[in-house]
Structures are given as C-alpha cells and as structure tokens.
C-alpha positions as CSV (number, residue, x, y, z in Angstrom):
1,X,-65.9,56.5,7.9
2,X,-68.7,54.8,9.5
3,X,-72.0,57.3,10.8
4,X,-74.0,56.8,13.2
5,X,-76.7,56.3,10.6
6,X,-75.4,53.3,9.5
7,X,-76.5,51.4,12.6
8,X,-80.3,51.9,12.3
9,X,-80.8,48.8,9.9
10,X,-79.9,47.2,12.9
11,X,-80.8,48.3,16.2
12,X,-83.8,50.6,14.8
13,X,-84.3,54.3,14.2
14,X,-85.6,55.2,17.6
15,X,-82.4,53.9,19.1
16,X,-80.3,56.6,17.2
17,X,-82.6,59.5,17.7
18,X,-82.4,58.6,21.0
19,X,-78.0,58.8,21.4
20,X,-78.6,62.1,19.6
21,X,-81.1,63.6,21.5
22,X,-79.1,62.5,25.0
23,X,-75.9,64.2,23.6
24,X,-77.4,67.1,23.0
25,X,-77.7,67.2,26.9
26,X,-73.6,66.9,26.7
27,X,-73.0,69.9,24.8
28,X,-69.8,71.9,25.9
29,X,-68.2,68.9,27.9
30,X,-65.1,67.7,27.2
31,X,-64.9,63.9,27.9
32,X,-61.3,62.6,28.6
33,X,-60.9,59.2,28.1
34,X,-57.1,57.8,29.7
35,X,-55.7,54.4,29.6
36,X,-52.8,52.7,29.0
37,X,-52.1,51.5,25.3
38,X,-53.7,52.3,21.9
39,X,-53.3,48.7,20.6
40,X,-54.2,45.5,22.5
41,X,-56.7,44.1,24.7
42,X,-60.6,45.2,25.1
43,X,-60.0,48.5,26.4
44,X,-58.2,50.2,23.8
45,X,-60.6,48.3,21.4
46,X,-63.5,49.6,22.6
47,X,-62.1,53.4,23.1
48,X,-60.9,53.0,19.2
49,X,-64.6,53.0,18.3
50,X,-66.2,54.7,21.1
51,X,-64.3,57.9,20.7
52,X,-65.2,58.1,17.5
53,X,-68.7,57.7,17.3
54,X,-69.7,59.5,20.6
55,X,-67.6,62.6,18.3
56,X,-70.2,61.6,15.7
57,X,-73.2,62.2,18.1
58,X,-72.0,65.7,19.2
59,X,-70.1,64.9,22.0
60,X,-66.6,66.1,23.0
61,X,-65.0,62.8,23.4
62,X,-61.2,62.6,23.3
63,X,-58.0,59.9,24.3
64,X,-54.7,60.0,26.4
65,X,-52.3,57.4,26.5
66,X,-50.1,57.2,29.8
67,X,-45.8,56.5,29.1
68,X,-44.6,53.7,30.7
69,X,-41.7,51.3,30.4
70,X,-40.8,47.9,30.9
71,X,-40.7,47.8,34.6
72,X,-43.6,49.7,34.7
73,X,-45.8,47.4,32.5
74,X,-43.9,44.6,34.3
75,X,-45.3,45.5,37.6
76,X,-48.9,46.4,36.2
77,X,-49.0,43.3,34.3
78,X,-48.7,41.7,38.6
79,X,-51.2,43.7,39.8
80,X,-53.4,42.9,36.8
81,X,-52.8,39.0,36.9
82,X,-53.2,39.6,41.3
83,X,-56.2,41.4,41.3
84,X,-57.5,38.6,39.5
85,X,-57.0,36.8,42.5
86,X,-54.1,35.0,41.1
87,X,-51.0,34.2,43.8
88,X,-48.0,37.1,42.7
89,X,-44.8,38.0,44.6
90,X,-45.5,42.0,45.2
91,X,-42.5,43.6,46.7
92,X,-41.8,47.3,47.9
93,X,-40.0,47.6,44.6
94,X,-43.3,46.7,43.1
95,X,-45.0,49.6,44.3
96,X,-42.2,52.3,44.4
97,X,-41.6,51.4,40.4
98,X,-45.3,52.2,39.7
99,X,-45.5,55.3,42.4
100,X,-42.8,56.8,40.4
101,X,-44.3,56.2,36.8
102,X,-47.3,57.2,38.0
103,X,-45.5,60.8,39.6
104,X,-43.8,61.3,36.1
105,X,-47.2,60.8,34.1
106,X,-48.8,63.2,36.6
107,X,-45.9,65.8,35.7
108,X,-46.9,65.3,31.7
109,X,-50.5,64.4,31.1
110,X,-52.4,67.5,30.3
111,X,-55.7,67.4,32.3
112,X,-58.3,69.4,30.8
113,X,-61.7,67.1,30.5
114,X,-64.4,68.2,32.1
115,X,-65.4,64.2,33.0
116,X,-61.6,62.8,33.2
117,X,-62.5,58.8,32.6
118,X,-59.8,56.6,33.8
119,X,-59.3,53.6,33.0
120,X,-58.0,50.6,34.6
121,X,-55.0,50.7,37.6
122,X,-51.8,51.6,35.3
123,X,-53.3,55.5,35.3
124,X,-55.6,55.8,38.5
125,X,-53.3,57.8,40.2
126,X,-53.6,60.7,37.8
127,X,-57.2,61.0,40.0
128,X,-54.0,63.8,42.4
129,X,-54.6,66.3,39.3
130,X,-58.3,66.9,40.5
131,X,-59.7,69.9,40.8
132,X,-63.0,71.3,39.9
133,X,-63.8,68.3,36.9
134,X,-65.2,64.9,37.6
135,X,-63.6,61.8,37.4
136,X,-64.7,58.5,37.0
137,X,-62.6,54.9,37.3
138,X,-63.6,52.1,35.1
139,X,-62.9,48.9,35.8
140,X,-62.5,46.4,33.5
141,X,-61.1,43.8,35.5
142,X,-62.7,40.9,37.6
143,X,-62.5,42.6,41.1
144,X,-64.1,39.1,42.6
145,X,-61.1,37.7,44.6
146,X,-58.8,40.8,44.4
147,X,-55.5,40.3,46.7
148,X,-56.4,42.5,49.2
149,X,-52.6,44.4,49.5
150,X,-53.0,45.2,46.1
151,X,-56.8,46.3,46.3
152,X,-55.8,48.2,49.5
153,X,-53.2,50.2,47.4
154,X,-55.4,50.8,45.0
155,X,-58.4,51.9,47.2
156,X,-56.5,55.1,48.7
157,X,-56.9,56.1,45.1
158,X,-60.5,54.8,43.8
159,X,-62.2,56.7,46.9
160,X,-60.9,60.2,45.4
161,X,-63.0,59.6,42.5
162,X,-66.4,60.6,41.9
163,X,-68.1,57.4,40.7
164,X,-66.7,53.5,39.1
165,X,-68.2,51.7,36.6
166,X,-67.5,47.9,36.7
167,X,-68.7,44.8,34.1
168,X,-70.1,42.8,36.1
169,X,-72.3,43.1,39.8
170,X,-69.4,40.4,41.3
171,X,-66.7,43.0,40.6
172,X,-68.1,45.6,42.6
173,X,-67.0,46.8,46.2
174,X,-68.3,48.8,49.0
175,X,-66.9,52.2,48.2
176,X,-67.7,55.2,49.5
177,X,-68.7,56.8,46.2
178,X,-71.1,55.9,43.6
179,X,-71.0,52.7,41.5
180,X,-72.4,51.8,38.3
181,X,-72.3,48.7,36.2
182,X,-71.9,48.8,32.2
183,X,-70.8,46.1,30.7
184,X,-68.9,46.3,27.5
185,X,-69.8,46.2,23.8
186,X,-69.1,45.1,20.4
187,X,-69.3,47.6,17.3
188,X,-71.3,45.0,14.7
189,X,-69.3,46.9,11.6
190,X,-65.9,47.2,12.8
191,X,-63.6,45.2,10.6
192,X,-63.5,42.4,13.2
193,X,-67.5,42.0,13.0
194,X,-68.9,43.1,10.1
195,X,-70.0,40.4,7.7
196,X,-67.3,38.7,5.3
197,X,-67.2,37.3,1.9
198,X,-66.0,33.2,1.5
199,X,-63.2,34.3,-0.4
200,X,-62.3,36.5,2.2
201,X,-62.5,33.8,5.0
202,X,-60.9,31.0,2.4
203,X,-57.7,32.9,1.8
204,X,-57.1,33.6,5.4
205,X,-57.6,29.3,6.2
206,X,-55.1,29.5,3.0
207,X,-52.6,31.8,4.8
208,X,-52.6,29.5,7.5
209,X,-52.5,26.1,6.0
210,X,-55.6,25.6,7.9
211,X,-57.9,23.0,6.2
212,X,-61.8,23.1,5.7
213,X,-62.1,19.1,5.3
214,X,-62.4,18.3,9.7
215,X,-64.2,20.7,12.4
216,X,-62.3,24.1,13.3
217,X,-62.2,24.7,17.2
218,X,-60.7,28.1,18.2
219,X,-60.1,30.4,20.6
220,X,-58.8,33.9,19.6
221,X,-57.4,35.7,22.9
222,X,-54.3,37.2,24.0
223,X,-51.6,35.0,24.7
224,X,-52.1,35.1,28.4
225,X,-51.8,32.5,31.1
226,X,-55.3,33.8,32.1
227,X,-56.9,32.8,29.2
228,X,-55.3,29.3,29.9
229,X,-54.1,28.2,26.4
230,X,-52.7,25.0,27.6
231,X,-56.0,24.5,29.0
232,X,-57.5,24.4,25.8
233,X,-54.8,22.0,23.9
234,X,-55.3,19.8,27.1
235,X,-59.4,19.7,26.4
236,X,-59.2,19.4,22.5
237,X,-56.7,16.7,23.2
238,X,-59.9,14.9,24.8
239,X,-61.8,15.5,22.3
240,X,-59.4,14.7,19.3
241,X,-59.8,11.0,21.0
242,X,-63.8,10.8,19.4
243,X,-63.5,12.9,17.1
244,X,-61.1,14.0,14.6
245,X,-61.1,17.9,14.5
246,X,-58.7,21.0,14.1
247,X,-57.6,23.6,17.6
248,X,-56.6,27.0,16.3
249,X,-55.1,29.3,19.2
250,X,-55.0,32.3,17.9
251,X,-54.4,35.8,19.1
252,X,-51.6,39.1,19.7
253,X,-50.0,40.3,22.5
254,X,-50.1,43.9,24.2
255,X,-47.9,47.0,24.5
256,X,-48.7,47.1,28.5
257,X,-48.6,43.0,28.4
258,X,-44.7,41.9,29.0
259,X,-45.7,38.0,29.0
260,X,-47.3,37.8,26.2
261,X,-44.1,36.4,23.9
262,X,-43.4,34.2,26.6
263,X,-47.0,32.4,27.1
264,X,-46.8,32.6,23.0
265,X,-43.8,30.1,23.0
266,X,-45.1,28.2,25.7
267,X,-48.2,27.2,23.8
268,X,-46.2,26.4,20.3
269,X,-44.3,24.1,22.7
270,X,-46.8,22.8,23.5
271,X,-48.5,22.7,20.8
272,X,-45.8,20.4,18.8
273,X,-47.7,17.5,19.5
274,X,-50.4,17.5,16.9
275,X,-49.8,18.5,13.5
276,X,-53.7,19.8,13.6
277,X,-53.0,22.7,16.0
278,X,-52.5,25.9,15.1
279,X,-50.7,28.3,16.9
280,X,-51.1,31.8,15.3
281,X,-49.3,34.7,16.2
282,X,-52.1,37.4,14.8
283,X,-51.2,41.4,13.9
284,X,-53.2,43.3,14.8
285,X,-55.2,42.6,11.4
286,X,-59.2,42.5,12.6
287,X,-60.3,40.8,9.3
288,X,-58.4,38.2,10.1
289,X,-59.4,37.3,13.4
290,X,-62.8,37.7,11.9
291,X,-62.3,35.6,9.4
292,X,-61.0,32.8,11.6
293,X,-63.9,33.3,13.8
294,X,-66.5,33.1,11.2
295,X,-64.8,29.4,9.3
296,X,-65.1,28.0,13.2
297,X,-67.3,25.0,13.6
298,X,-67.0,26.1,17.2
299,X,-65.2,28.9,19.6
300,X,-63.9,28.1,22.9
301,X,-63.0,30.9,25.8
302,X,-61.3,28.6,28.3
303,X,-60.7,31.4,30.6
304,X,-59.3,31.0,34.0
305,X,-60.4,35.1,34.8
306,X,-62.4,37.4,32.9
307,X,-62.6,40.4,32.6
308,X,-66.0,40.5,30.6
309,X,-64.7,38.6,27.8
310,X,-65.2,40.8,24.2
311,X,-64.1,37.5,22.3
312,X,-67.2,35.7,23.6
313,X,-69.7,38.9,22.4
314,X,-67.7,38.7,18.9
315,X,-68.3,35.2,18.5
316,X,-72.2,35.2,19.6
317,X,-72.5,38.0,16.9
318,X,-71.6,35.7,14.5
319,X,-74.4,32.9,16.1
320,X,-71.3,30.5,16.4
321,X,-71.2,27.7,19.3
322,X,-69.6,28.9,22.4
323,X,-68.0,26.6,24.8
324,X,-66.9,29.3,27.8
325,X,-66.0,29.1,30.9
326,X,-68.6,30.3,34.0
327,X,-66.0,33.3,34.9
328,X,-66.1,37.1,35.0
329,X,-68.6,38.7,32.6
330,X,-69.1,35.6,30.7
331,X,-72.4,34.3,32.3
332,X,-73.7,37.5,31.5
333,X,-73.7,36.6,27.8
334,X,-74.2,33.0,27.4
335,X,-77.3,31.5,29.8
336,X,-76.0,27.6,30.1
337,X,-77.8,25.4,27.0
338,X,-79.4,28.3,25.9
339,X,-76.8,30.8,24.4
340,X,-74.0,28.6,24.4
341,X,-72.6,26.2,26.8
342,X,-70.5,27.4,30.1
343,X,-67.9,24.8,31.7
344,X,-65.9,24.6,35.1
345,X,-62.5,22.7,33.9
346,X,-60.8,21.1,31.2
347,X,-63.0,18.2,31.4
348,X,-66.0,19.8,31.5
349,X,-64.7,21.6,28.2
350,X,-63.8,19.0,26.2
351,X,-67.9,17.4,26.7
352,X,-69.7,20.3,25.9
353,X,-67.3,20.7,22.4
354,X,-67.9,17.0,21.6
355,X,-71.9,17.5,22.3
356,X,-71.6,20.2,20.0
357,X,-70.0,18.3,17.4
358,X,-72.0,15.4,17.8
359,X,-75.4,17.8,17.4
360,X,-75.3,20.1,15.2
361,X,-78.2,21.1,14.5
362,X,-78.4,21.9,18.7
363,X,-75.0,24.0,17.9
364,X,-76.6,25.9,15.4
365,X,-79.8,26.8,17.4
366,X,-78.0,28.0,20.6
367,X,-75.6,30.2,18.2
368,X,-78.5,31.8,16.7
369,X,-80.0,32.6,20.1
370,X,-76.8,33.7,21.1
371,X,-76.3,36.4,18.5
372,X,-80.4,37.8,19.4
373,X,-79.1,37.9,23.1
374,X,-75.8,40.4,21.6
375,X,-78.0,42.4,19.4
376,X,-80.4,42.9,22.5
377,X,-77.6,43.5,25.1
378,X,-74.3,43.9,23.9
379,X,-74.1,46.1,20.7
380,X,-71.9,49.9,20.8
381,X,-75.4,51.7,20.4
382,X,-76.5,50.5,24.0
383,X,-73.2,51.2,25.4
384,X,-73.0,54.6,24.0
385,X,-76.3,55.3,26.2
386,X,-75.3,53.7,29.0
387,X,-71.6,55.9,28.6
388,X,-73.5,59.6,28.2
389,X,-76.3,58.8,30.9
390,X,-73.5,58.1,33.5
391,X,-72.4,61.3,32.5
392,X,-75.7,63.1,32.4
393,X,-75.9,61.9,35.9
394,X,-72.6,63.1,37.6
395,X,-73.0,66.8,35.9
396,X,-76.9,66.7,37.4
397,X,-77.3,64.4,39.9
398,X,-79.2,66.8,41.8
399,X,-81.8,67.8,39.0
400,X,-84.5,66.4,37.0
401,X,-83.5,65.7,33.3
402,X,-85.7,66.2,30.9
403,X,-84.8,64.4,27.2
C-alpha cells in the first residue's frame, strides 16, 4: 500500500508535513464522497486514490456509489454529452426517468458525512437529504456552452448547495453560492504512472501486434464521440501521406457510459482501412495503458469537449509530445510550443504531429517541459491541499485559521 511518505522524493518534504499538519485541522469530520461508478472515466479514478490517501493523512474520507440502470445512465449519458453544449433530443421522459432514479437513490443512500461531496449531475439531487452537514457539487464537466434547459434543471438543485468546485475558470457560472476552482490531478505512482521496465512496455506492443520499427501515435480515451476518434484516424490519415507511422486508439468504456460499445465499433469500422491502426479495446488494466503511453513517439487528445482531460496530465508526466486540442481544461496544462502543441481541427492536428515527427529533438524538449509544468501543478499532493482547504474553509469560513 502506497504512504504518504512515499511522495517526498518527489514533491519535497515540506509538501507532506504540510497535508499532515492541514488534516489535523479535519479531525472528527466525516467526508462523503458520492458519484456514480467505481470504474471508468476521471472521476472515479481520481476518488480511487484520493480516498485513500486523504485516510492516510488522518482524514475521514469515505465513497458512495448511486444505483442506476440503463435508462437511467441513458438519459445521464444526454445530459452529459448536452451540457457539453452538444445538440441532444431531451424529452419529458428524459427528465421524469432521472427524477425517479434520483427519488429512489434518495430513499437508499445513507447520508451521514459531515461535508457530503457530490459529484457530477447523475447524484445532485441527493443535495433534498440536507440537513445540518455541508455539501459541496463538483463539477467535472465543461459547463462553457451548457444547453440552457438542461443547466436550468440542474440549477434548482446546484443553488441548495453550499459551495462548487469546477476545473476550469470557463466552466464557472454566476451562482448564488460560493465557487472554487481545482483542477484535477494525477497520482505519479499509481500503476498507470509510475515508471515501467522495457520488458514491461515490449510485451504489451507484443500483446498487441504493435511494432517498434515506425513512430507510435496514440490517443488512450474512452470510446466516446467527444473525444472524436474518427477525428483522429481522419488526421493520422494526413499524416500517414509524409510520413509512415502507426495510430493506436486505445481506451475502455464506462459503467454509467451506454455508448461506449457503439462508438467502439464505429471506430474499428473505421478503422479497417489501414492495417497500421490499432483499435484496442483496454480492461481496465492501468499498466497497460501505461505501457502504451510510455512506447508513444507521440500522444494525441483530439477532443471535441473536455472536461479537464487526465489523459493529457498522464502523458506530460511521462515528458511525451502532446498534440491536444485548445478545449476544456486542456490549455491549462499544455502553453502552445511550449508544453506541447494545442490544435483547432483535424487539420490543424495532423501539422503539429508531422512537425513533431519531423523535429525531434523540438518533441523531446517540449515533453520535458511538459512533465516540470505536471510536477509543479498537477500532481495528487497539491490536490489533496487544495481538497482539505476547501473544506477547512466551509467548516470556518467565519474564523481565522491558524496551521
């Protein structure tokens, strides 16, 4: 089991004593953490190593999981993909389906943290169990261009909250209650980022059939139409004109994700063009997805919305090229032709990978400023702070703190 120890070789002692001395401050609290799956996406990654370690500090962290079925995730996968500001069909059924999950999950969830933190849509109407605790809605989603029916449904519930926390300064809204930004985080020795032996990352190309002997480009995400797949085999495609070189498109789906299997077969469709594309169906196995990361000549994160974009923070961690799209939380990891290179379409794309192919040694230097801009920003440590001051400040917003 990892300590909280073993992070001071690399974000420095002081930085530790500091997350222990803060929970101290949190001492007694129970901190409820709620969402929707336990497997799949960023937000259940990060609570599967925030939970632990804030428990490691001293603090009273625990995790819920709301039920939900098909329909249910159906609909939530709609108001996900709409408050992205993507065109959905939302009827009446729409909303009655997730009133009536939502009434059920209000009937079972046991509400006992002291600081309920809810996150994303799927549970935020557990915020009608309130009584004398604190709750707090994170947002993980780009807010930017919500559809407004949606974000009006939505809002009847986010102002009975005591504060939000959103990613990025363009998600936020003017609510009536407090607001903070945190963006998300990486843990630098979780399976997915720790460092790797070759024979580690060889045997996974082996699984895969994928060869070492031409460049690697590849983008690991959730098969979702928001992360724009096609997109991507449509820019390599360009690319593969100059300069032969390998796509891999690889990635899972989620329990609260219906379309996942669909936009999966979609791609390998797709994909049956060139017998140098990979389409990989991943486990959830995080060696893997580390080990295709780290035998990359390049990553791409063609994203048509994002969130923040954890993919991009793995990827800078291991001071590879990144080729990203200028959406959500990404600009606030890569700084254009400094920590990677940001792009506005398919065209756009398909350059900056071919100047990175082409310049190598320009590749390596904005990978290696990219992974001093994650270990400066983007790391669990600082998020772990940034988590127990928010809370430090809801129980004594009217006091003076003294740490």
């Amino acid at each position: 089991m990892i300590k909280i120890e073993d992070y001071i070789p690399i974000v420095g002692q002081s930085i530790i004593d500091d997350l222990r001395l803060i929970a101290k401050k949190l001492k007694g609290k129970i901190i409820q953490n709620i969402n929707s799956t336990s497997v799949g996406g960023g937000v259940a990654e990060i609570l599967n190593r925030m939970v632990p370690l804030l428990k490691e500090v001293g603090v009273d962290a625990r995790w819920d999981i709301i039920k939900g079925g098909e329909d249910f995730f159906e609909v939530t996968k709609k108001f996900h993909n709409a408050l992205h500001g993507k065109p959905q069909e939302i009827t009446q059924r729409d909303f009655d389906i997730f009133m009536e999950n939502s009434l059920r999950n209000l009937e079972e969830i046991n509400i006992y943290g002291d600081i309920v933190f809810i996150h994303d849509p799927q549970p935020i109407v557990l915020v009608k169990k309130k009584s004398n605790n604190l709750w707090i809605w994170r947002c993980h989603i780009d807010l930017s261009t919500p559809n407004e029916r949606i974000f009006g449904f939505l809002m009847d519930f986010i102002t009975k909250y005591d504060a939000a926390v959103f990613s990025a300064p363009a998600f936020s809204h003017r609510f009536p209650i407090r607001q903070f930004l945190i963006s998300p985080s990486i843990d630098p020795l979780s399976d997915k980022n720790k460092e790797l032996p070759q024979n580690i990352i060889d045997s996974v190309l082996k699984k895969y059939n994928i060869s070492k002997d031409k460049p690697i480009i590849t983008q690991i995400s959730r098969f979702d139409r928001l992360k724009d797949p096609i997109g991507v085999i449509d820019a390599y495609l360009l690319v593969k004109k100059y300069i032969d070189c390998q796509l891999i498109l690889a990635g899972g789906t989620a329990a609260d994700d219906p379309e996942g299997l669909k936009v999966f077969e979609e791609v390998k469709e797709k994909a049956k063009q060139d017998k140098d594309i990979h389409v990989i169906l991943l486990p959830h196995n995080d060696i893997e997805v580390n080990a295709l990361q780290r035998a990359s000549t390049i990553i791409i994160q063609k994203s048509l919305k994002e969130g923040f974009g954890l993919t991009v923070t793995e990827s800078l961690w291991k001071a590879k090229p990144v080729v990203a799209s200028n959406v959500g939380g990404i600009p606030l990891q890569i700084k254009h032709k400094y920590s990677g290179l940001l792009c506005r379409s398919i065209e756009g794309a398909a350059f900056a990978l071919k100047q990175f192919l082409n310049s190598p040694e320009y590749a390596k230097k904005l990978g290696q400023n990219g992974r001093e801009h994650i270990r400066n920003n983007f790391l669990i440590t600082r998020h772990l702070r940034d988590y127990m001051l928010l809370f430090l400040s809801l129980f004594y917003k009217d006091d003076i703190i003294y740490l």
